[in-house]
Z-matrix of the N, CA and C atoms (Angstrom, degrees):
N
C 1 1.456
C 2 1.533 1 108.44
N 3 1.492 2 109.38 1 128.76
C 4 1.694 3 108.80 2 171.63
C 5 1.402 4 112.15 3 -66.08
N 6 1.280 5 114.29 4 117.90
C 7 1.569 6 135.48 5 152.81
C 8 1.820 7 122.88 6 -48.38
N 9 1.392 8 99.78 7 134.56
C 10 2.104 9 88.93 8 174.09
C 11 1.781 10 109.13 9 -58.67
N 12 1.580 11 83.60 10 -22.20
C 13 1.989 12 75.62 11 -170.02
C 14 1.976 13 110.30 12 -80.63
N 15 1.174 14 106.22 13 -11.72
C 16 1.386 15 141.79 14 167.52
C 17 1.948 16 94.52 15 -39.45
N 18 1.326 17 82.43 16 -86.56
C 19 1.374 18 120.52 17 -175.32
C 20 2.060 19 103.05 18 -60.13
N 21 0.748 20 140.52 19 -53.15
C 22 1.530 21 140.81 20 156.30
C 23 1.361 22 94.20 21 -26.77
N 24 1.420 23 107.35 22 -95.42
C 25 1.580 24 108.54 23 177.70
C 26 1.233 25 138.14 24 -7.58
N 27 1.036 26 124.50 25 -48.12
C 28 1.566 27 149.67 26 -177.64
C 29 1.258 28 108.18 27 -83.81
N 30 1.515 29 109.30 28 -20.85
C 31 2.138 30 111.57 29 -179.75
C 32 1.059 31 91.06 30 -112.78
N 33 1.533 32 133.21 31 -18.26
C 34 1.780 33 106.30 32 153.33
C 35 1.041 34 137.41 33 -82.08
N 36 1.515 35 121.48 34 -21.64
C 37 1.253 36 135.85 35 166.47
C 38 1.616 37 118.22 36 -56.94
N 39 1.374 38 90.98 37 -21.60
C 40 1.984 39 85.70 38 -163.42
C 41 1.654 40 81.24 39 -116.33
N 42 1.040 41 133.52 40 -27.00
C 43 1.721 42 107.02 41 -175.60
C 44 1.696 43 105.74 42 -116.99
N 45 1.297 44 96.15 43 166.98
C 46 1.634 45 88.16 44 170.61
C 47 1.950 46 103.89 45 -108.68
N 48 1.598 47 102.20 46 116.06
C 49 1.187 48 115.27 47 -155.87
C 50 1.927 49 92.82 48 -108.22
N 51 1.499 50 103.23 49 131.25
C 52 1.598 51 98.49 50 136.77
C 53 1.346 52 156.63 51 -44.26
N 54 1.667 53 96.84 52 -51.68
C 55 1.691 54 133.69 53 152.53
C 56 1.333 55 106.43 54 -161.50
N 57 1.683 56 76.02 55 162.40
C 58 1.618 57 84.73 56 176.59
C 59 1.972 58 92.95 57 -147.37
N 60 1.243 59 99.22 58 164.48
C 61 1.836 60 111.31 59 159.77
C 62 1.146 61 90.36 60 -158.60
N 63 1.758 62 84.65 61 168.21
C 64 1.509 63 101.26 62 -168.88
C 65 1.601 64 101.75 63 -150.77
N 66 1.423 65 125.08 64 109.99
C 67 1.531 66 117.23 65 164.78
C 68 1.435 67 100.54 66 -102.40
N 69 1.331 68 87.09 67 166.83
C 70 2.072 69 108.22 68 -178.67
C 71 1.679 70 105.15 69 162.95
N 72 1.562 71 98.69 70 166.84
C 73 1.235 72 113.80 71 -155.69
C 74 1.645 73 96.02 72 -120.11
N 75 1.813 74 113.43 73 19.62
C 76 1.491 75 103.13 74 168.77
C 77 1.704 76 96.00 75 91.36
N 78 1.182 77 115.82 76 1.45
C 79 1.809 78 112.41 77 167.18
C 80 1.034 79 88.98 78 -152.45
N 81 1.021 80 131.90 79 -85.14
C 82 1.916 81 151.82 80 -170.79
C 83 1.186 82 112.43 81 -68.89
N 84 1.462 83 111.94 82 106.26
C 85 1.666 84 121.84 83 174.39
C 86 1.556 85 119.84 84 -117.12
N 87 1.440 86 109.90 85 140.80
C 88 1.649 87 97.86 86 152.79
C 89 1.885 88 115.91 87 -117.69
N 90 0.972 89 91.63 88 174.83
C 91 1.710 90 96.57 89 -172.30
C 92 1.340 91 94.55 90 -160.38
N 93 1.439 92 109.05 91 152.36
C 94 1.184 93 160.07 92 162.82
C 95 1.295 94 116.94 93 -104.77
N 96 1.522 95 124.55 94 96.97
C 97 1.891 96 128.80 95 173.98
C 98 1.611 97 77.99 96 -124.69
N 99 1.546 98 84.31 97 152.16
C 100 1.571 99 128.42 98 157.58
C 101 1.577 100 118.67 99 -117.76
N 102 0.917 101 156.33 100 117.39
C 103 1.534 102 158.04 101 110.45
C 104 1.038 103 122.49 102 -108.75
N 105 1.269 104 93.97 103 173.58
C 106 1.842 105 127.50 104 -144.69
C 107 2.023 106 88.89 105 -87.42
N 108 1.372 107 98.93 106 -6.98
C 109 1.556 108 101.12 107 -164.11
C 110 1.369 109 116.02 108 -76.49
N 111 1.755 110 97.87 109 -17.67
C 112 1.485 111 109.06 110 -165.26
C 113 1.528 112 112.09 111 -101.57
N 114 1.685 113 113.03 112 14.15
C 115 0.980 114 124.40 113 -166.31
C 116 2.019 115 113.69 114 -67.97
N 117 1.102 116 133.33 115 76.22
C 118 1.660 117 131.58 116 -173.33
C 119 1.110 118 106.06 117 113.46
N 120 1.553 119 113.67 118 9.58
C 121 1.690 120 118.60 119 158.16
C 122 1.885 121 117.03 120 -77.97
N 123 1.529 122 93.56 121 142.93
C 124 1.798 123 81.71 122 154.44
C 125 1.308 124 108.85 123 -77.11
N 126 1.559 125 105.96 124 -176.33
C 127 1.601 126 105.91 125 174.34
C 128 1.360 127 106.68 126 -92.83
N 129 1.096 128 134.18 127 0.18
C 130 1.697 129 116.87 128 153.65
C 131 1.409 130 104.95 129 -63.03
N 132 1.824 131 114.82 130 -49.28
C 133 1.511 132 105.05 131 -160.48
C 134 1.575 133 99.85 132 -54.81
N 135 1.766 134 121.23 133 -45.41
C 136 1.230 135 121.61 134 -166.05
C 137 1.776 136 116.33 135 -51.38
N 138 1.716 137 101.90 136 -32.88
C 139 1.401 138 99.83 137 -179.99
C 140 1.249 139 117.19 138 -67.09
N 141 1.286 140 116.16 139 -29.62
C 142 1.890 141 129.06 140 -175.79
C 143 1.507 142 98.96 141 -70.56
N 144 1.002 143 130.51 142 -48.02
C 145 1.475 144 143.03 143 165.18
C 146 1.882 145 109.14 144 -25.97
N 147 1.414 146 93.86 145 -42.42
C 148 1.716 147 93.98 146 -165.79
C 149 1.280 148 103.41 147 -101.63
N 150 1.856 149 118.52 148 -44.55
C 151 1.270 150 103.97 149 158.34
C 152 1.412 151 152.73 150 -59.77
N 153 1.378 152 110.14 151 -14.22
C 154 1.478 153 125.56 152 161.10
C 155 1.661 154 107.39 153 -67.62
N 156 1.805 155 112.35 154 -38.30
C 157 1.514 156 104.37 155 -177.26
C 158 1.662 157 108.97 156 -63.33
N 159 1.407 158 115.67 157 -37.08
C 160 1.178 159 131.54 158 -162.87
C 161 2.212 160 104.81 159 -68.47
N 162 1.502 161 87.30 160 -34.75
C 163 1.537 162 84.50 161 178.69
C 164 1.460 163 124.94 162 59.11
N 165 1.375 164 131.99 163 -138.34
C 166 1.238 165 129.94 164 -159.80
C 167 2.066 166 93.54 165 -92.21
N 168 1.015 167 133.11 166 5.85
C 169 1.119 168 128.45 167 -172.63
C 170 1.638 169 97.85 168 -87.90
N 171 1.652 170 120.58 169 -31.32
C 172 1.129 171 99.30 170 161.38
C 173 1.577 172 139.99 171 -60.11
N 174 1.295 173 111.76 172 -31.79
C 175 1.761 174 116.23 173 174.37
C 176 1.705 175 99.37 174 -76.88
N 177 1.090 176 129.69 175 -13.18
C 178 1.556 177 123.61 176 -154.40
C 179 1.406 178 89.76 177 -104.07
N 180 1.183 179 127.36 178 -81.89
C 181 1.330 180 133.87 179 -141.57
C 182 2.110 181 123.31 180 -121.32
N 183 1.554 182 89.71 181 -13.88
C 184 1.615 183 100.27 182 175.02
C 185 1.422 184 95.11 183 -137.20
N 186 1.667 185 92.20 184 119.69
C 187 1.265 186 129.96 185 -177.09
C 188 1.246 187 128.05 186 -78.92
N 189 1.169 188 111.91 187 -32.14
C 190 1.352 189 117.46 188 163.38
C 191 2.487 190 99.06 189 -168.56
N 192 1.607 191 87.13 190 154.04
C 193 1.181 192 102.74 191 -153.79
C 194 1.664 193 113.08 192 -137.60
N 195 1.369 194 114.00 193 67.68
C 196 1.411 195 91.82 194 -179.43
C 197 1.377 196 112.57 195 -104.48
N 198 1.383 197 105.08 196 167.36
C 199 1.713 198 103.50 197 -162.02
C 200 1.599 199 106.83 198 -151.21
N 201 1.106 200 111.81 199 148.60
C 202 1.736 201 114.13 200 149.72
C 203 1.311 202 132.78 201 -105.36
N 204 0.953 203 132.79 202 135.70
C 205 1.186 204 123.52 203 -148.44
C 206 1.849 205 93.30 204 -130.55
N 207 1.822 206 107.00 205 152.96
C 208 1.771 207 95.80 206 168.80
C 209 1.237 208 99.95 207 -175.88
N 210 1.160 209 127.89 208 169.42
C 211 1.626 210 129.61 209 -169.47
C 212 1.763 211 107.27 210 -93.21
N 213 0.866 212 121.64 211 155.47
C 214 1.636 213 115.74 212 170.63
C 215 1.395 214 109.57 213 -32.10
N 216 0.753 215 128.61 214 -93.92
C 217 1.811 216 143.69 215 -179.39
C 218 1.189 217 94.99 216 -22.44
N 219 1.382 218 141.80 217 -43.80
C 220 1.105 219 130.02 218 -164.12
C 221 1.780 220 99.90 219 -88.37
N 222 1.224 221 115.91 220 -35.63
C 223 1.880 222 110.99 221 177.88
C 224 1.353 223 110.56 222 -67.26
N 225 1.581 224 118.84 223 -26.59
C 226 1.239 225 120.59 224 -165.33
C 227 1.676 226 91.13 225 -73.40
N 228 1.079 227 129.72 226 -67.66
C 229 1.616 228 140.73 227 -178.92
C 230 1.597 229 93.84 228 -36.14
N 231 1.204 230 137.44 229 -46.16
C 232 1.630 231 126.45 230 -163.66
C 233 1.660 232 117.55 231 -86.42
């Protein structure tokens, strides 16, 4: 069964993140990433951002994935 820390892994490996977490029940996750990547993105672009990092692991192995996504400046403010 995929783990959230599973799933962390795989959004640090493929992006360069500030932070990240990740809950889920082994199909169904949410997460919280920050990077600098999403900086003058919308948050669709930001989501395409993670799903392109995520690649074929999304059809394979994470089932569903919702997330928030925000640039430093913006986590620091929350």
């Amino acid at each position: 069964m995929l783990t959230p820390e599973t799933v962390r892994s795989y959004i640090e490996e493929s992006l360069l993140c500030e932070h990240v977490e990740v809950r889920g029940d082994g199909q169904h996750f949410e997460a919280i990433i920050v990077s600098e990547l999403f900086e003058g993105k919308s948050v669709l672009k930001q989501h395409q951002v993670v799903y392109d990092a995520l690649g074929d692991r999304m059809k394979s192995e994470i089932h569903a994935l919702s997330m928030r996504t925000m640039t430093p400046d913006k986590w620091k403010s929350t």
